[in-house]
SELO-720189 format. One record per atom (N, C-alpha, C, O): residue number from 1; residue in three letters; atom name; y, z, x. Coordinates in pm, 1 decimal. Atoms other than C-alpha are relative to their C-alpha. Example, Ala and Ser with C-alpha at 12.3 -4.5 7.8 and 13.67 -1.06 7.14 Angstrom:
% residues 2
   i  aa at       py       pz       px
   1 ALA  N   -119.0      0.0     89.0
   1 ALA CA   -450.0    780.0   1230.0
   1 ALA  C    120.0      0.0     90.0
   1 ALA  O    118.1     66.5    193.6
   2 SER  N   -119.0     -6.0    -82.0
   2 SER CA   -106.0    714.0   1367.0
   2 SER  C    109.0     73.0    -77.0
   2 SER  O    219.8     89.9    -26.1
% end
This chain:
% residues 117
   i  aa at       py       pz       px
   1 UNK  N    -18.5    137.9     38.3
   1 UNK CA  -1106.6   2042.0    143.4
   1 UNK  C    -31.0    -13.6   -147.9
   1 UNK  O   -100.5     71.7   -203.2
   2 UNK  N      8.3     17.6    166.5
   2 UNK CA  -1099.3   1911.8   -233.9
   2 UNK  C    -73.0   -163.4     39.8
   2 UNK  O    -19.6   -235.0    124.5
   3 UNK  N     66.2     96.6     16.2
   3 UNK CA  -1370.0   1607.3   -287.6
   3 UNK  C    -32.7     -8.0   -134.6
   3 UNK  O    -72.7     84.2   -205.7
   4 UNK  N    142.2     47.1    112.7
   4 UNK CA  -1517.8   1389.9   -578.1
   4 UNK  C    -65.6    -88.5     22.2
   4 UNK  O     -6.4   -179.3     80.5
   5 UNK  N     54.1     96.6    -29.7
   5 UNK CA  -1781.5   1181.3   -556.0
   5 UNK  C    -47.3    -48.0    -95.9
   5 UNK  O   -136.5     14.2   -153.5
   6 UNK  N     45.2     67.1     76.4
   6 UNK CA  -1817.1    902.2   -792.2
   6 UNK  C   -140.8    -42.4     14.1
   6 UNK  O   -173.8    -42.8    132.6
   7 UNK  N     96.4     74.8    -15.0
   7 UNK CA  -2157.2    746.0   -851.4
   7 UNK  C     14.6   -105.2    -24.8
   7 UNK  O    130.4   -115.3    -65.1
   8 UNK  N    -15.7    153.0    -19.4
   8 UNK CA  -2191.6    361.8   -859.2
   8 UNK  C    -40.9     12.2   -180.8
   8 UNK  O    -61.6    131.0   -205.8
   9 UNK  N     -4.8     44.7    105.8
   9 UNK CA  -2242.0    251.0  -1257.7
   9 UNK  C   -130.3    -54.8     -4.1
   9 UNK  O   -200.8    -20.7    -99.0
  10 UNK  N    221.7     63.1     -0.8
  10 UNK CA  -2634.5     64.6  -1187.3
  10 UNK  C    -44.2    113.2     83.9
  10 UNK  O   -106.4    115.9    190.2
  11 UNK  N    147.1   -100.2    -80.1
  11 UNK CA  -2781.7    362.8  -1092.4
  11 UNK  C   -133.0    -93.8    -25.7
  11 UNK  O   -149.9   -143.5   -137.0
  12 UNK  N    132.4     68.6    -12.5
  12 UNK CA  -3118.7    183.2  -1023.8
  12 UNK  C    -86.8    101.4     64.9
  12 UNK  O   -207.6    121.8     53.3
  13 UNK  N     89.7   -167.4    -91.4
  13 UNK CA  -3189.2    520.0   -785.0
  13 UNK  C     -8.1    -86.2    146.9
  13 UNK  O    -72.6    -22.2    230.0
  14 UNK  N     15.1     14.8   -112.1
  14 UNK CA  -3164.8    296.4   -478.0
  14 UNK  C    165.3     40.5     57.0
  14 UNK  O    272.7     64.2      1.7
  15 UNK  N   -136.2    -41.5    -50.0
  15 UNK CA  -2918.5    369.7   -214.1
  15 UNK  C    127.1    -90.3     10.7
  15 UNK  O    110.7   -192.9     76.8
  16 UNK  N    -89.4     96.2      2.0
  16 UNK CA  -2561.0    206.8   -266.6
  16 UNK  C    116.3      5.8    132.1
  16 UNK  O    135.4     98.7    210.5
  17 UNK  N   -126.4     35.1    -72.5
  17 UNK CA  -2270.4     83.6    -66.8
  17 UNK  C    132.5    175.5    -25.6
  17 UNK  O    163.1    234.7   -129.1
  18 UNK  N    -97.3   -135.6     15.8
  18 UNK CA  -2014.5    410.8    -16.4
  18 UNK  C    151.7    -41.8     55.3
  18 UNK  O    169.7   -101.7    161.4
  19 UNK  N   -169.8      0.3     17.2
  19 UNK CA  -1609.0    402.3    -50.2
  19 UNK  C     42.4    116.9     43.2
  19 UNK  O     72.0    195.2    -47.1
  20 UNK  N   -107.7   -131.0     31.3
  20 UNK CA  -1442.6    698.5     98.0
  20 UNK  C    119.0    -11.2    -16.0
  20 UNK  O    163.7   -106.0     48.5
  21 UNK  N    -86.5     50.5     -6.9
  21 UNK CA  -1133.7    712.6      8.6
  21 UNK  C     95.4    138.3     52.0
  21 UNK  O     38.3    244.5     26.9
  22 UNK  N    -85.6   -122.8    -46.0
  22 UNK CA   -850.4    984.8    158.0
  22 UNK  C    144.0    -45.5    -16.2
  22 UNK  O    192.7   -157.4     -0.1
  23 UNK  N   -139.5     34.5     12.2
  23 UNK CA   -494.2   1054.7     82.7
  23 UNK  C     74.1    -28.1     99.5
  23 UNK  O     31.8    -73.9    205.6
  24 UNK  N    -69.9     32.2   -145.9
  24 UNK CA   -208.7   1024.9    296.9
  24 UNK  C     76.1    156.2    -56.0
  24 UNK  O     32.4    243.5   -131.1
  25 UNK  N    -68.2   -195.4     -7.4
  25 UNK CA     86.4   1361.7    333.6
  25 UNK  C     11.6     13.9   -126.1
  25 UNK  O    -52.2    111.2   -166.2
  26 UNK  N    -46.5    -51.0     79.4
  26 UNK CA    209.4   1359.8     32.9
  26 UNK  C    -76.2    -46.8   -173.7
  26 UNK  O    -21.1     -4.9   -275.5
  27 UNK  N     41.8     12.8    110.3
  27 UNK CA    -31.8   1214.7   -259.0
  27 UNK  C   -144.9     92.1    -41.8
  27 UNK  O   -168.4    183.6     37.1
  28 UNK  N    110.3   -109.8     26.0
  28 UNK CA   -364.6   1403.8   -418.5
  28 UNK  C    -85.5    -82.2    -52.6
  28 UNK  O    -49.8   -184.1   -111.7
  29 UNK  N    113.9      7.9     -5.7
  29 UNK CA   -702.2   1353.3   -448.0
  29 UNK  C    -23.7   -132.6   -158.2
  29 UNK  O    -63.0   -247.9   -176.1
  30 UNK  N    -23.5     37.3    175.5
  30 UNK CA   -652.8   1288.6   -853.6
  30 UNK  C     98.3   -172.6    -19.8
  30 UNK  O     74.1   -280.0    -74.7
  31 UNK  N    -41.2    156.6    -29.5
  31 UNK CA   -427.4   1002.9   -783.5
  31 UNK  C    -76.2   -122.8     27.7
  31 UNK  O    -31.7   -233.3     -3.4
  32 UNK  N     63.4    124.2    -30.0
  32 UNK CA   -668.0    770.5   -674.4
  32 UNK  C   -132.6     13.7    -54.7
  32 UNK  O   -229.5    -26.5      9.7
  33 UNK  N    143.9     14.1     63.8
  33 UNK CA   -960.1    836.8   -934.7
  33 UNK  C      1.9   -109.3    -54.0
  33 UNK  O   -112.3   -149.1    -77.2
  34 UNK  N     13.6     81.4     81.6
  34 UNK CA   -860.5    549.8  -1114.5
  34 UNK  C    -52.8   -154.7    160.0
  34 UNK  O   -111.6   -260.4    137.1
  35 UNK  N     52.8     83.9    -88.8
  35 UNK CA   -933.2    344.1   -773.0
  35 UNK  C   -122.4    -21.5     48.0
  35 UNK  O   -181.1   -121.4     89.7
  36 UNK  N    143.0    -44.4    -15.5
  36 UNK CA  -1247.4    566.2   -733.8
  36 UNK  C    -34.5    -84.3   -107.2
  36 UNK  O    -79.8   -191.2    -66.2
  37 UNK  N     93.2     30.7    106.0
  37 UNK CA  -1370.3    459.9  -1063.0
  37 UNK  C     -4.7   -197.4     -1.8
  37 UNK  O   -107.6   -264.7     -7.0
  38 UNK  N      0.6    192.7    -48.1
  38 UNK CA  -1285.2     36.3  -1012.8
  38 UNK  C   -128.0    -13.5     86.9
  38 UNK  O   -228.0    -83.5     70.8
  39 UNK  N    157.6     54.2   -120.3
  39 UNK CA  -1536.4     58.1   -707.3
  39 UNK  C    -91.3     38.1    -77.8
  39 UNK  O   -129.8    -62.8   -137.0
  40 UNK  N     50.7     23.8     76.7
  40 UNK CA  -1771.4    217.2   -917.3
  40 UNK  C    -72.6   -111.2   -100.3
  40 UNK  O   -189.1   -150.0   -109.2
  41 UNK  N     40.1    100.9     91.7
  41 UNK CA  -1775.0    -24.6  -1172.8
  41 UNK  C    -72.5   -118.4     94.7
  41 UNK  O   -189.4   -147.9     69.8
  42 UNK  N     50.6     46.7    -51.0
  42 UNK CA  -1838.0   -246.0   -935.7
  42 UNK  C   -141.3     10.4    101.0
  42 UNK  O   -203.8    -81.0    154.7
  43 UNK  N    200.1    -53.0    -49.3
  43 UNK CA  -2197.1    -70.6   -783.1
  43 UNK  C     71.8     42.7    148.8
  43 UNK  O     25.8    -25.8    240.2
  44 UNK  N    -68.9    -96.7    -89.7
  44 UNK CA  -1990.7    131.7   -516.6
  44 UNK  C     -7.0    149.7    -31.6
  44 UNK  O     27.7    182.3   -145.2
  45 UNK  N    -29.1    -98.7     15.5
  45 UNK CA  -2010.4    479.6   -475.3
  45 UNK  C    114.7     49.1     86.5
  45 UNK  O    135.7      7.2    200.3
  46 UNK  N   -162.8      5.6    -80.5
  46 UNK CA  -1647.7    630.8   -381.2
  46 UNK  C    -47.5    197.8     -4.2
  46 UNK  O    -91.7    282.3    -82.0
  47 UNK  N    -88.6   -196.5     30.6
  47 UNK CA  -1553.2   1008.8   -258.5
  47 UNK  C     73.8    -25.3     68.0
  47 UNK  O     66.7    -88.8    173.2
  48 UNK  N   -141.4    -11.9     15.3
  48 UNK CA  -1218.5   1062.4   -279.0
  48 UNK  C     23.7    106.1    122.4
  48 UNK  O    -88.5    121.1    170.7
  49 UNK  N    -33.1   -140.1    -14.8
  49 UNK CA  -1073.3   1385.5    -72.2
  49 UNK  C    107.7     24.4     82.2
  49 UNK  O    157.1    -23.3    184.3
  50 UNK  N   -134.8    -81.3   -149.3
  50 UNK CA   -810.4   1581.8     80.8
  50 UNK  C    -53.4    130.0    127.0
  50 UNK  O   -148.4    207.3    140.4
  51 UNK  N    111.5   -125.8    -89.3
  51 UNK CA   -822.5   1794.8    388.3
  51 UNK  C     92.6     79.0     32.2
  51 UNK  O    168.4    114.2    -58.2
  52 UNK  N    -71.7   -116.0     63.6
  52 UNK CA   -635.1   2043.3    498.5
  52 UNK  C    125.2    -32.6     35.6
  52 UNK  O    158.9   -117.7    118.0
  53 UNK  N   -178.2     64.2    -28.2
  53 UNK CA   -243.5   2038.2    477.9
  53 UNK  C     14.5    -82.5    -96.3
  53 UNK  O    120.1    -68.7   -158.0
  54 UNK  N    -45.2    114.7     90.7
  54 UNK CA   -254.5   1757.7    254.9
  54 UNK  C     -8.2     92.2   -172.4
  54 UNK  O    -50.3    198.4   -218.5
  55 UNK  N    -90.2   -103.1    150.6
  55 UNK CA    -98.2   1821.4   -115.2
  55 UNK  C   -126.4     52.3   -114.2
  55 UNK  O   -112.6     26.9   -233.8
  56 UNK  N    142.7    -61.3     90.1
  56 UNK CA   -427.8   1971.9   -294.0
  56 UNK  C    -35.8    146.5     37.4
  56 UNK  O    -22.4    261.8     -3.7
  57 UNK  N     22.1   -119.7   -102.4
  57 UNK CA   -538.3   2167.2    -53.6
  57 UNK  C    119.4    117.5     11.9
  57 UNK  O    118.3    234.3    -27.0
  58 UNK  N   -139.2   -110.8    -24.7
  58 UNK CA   -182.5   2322.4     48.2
  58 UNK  C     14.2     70.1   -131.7
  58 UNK  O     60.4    182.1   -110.3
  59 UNK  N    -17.8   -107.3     77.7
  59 UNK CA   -172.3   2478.3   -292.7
  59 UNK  C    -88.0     75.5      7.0
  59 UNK  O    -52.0    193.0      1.3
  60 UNK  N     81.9    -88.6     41.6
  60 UNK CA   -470.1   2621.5   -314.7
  60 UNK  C    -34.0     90.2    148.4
  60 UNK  O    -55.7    211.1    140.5
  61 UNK  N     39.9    -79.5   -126.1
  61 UNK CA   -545.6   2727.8     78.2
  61 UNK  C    161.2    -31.8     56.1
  61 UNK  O    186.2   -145.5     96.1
  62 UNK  N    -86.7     27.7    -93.8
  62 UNK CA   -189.9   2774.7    228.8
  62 UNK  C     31.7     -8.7    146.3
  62 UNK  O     94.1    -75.4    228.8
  63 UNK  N     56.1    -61.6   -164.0
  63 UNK CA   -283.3   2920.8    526.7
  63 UNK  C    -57.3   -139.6     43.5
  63 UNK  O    -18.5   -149.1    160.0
  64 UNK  N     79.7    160.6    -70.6
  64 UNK CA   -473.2   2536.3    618.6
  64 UNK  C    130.3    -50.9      4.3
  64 UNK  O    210.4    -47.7    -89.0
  65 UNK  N    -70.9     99.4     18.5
  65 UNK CA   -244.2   2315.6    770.6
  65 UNK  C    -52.6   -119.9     73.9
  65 UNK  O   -169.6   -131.5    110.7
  66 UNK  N      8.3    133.2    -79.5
  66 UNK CA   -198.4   1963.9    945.1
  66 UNK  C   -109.7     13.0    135.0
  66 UNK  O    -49.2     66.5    227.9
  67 UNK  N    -20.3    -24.1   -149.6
  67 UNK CA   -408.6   1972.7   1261.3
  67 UNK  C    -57.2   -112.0     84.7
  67 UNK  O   -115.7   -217.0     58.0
  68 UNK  N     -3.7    118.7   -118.3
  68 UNK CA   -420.3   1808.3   1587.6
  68 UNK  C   -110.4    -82.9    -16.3
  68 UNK  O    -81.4   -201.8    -28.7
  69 UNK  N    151.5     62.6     -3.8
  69 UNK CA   -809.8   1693.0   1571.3
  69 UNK  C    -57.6    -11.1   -147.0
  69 UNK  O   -157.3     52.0   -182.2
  70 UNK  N    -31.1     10.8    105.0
  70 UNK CA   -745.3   1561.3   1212.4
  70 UNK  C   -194.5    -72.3     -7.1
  70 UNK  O   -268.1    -59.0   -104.9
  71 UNK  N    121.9     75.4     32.6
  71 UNK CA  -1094.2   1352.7   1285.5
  71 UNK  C   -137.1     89.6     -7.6
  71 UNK  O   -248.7     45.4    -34.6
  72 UNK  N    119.8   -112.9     47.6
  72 UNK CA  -1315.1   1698.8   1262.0
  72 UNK  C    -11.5     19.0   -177.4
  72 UNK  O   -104.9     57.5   -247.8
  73 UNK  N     57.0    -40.7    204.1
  73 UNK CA  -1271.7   1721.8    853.7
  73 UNK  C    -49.4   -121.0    -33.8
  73 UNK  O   -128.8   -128.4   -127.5
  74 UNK  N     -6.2    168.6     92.1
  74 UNK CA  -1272.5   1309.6    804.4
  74 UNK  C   -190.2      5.2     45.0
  74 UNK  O   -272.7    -42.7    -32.7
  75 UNK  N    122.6     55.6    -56.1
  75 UNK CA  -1621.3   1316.0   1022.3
  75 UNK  C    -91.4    136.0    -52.4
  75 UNK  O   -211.1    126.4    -25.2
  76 UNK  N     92.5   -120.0     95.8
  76 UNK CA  -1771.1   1674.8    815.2
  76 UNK  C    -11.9   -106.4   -133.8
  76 UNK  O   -126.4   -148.8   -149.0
  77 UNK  N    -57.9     86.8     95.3
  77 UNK CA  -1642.8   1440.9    504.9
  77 UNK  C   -151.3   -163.9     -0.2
  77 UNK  O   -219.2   -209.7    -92.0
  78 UNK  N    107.2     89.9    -17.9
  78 UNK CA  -1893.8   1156.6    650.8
  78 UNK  C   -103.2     62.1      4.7
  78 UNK  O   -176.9     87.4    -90.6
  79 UNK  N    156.2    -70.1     30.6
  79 UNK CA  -2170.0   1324.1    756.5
  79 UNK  C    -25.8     62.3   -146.9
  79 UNK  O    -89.1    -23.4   -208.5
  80 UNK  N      1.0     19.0    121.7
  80 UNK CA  -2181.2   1447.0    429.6
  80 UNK  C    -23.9    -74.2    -87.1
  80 UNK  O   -112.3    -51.8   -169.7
  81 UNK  N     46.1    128.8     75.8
  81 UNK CA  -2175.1   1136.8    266.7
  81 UNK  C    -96.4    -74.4     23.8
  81 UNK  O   -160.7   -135.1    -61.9
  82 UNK  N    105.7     22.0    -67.7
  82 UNK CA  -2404.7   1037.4    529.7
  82 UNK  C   -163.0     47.8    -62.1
  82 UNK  O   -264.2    -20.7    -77.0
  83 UNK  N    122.1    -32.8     12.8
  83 UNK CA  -2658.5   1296.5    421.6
  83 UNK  C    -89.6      0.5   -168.3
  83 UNK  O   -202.5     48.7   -177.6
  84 UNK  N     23.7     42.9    107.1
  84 UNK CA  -2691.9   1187.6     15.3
  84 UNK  C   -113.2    -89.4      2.9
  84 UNK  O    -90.7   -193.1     65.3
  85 UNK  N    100.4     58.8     60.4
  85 UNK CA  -2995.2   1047.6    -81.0
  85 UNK  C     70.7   -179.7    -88.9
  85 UNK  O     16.5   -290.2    -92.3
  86 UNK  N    -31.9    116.4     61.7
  86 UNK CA  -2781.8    789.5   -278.6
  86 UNK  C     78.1    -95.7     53.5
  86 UNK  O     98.8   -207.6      6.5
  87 UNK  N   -124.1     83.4    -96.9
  87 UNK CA  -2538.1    655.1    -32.1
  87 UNK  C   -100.3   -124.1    115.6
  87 UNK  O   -198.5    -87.1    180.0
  88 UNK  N     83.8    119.0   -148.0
  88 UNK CA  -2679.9    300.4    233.2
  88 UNK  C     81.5     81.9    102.7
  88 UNK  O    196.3    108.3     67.0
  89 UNK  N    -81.1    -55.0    -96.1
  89 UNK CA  -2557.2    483.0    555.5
  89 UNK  C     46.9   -145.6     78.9
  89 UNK  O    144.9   -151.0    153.2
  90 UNK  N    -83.9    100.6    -66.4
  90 UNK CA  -2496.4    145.5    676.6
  90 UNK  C     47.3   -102.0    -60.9
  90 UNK  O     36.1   -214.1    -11.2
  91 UNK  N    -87.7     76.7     90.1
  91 UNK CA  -2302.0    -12.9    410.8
  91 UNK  C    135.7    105.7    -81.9
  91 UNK  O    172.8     96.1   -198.9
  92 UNK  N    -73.3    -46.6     48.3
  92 UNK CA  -2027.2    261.4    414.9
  92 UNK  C    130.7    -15.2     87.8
  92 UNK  O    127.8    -29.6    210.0
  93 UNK  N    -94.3      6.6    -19.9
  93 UNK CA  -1678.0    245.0    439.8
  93 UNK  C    122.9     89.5    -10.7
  93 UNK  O    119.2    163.6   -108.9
  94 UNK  N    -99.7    -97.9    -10.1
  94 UNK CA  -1340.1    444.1    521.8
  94 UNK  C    127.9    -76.4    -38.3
  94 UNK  O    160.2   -184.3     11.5
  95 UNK  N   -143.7     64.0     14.4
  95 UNK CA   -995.2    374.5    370.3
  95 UNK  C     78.6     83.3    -36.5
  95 UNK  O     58.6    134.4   -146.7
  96 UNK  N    -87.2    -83.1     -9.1
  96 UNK CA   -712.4    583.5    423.0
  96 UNK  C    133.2    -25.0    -40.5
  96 UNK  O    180.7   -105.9     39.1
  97 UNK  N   -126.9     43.2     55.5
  97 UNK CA   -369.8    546.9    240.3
  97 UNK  C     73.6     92.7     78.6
  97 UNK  O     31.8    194.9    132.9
  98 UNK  N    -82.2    -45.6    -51.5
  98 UNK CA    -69.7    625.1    369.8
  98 UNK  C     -6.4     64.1    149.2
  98 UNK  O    -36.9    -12.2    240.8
  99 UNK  N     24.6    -84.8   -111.5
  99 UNK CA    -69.0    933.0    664.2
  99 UNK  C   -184.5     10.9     17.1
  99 UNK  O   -237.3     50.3    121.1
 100 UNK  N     91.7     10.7    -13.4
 100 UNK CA   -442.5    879.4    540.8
 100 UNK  C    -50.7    -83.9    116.9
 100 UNK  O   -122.4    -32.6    202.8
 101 UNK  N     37.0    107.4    -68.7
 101 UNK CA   -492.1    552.8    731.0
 101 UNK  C     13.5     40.0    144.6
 101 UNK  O    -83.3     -7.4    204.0
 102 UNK  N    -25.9    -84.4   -110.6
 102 UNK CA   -373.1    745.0   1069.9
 102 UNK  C   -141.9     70.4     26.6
 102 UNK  O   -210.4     45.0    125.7
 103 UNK  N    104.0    -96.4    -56.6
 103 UNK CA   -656.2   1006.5   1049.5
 103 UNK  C   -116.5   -141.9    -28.1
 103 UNK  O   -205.7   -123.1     54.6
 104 UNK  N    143.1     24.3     50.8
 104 UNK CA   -935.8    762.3    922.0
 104 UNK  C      9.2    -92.8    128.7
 104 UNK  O    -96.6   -109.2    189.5
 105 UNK  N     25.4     45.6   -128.8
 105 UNK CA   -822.9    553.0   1234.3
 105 UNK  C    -42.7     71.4    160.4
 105 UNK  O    -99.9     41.8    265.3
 106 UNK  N     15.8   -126.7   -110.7
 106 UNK CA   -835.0    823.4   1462.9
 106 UNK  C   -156.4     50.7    -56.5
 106 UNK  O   -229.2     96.8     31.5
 107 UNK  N    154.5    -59.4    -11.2
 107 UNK CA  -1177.8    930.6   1338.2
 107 UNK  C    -82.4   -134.7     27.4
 107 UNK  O   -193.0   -117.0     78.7
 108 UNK  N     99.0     92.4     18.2
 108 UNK CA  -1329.4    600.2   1326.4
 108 UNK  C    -13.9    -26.9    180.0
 108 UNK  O   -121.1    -40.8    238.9
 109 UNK  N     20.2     29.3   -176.1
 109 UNK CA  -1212.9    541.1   1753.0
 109 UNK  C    -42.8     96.6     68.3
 109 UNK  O    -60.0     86.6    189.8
 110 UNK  N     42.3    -66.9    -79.9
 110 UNK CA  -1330.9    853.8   1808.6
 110 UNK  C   -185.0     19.0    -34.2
 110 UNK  O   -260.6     60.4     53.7
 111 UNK  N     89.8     -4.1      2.6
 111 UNK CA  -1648.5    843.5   1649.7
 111 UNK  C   -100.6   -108.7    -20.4
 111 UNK  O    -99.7   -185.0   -117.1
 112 UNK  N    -16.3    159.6    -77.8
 112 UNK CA  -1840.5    572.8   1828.0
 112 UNK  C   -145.7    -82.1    -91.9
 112 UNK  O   -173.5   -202.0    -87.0
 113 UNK  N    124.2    104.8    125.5
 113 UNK CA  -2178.6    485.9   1538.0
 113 UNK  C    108.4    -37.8    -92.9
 113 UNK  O     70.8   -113.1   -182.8
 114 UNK  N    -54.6     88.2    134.6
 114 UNK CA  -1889.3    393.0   1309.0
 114 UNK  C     40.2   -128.0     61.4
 114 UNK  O     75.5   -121.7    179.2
 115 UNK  N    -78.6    148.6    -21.5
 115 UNK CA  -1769.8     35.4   1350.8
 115 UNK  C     83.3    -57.8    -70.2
 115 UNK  O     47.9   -119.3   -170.8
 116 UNK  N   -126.8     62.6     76.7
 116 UNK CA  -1423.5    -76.5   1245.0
 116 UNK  C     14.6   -152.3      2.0
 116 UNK  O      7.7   -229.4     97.7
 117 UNK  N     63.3    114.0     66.2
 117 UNK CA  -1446.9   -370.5   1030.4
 117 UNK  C    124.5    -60.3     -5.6
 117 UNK  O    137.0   -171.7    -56.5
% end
């Protein structure tokens, strides 16, 4: 998987509100820094990422593709974000563009502490 994770702009050192954000089939990670960085500004921390199959990834790991249980990378991807020192674990959020919005729905009904807002 390819991730960045913005920090929020008031670092104060307490824990902030978290943005993930994920592509859909055919856009990349890099595409949506300038969306990452808006939340930011606003005292959001955002990570971005692709997983596998999607257009980042596929160059660099070809061998990874699409797969069925798309909500095992989105929910490594959380926990993760989950386990940051800087992130509120309960002021975070998932938003998936495009073929994104598919998996981040499919992870969110399958994984039952998140609550779709």
């Amino acid at each position: 998987m390819i991730g960045y994770f913005l920090s929020a702009h008031n670092d104060d050192g307490e824990p902030k509100p978290t943005l993930i954000l994920m592509t859909g089939f055919d856009c990349t990670a890099e595409e949506l820094y300038f969306l990452g960085l808006n939340v930011t500004e606003r005292g959001y921390n955002a990570l971005i990422f692709e997983g596998p199959g999607q257009a980042g990834p596929s160059h660099l790991y070809p061998e990874k593709h699409f797969r069925p249980d798309y909500e095992k990378p989105v929910n490594a991807v959380v926990d993760y974000v989950l386990s940051r020192n800087d992130v509120d674990g309960d002021r975070l959020a998932l938003l998936g563009l495009s073929l994104g919005g598919y998996f981040v729905s499919r992870a969110l009904f399958l994984r039952k502490e998140l609550k779709p807002v």
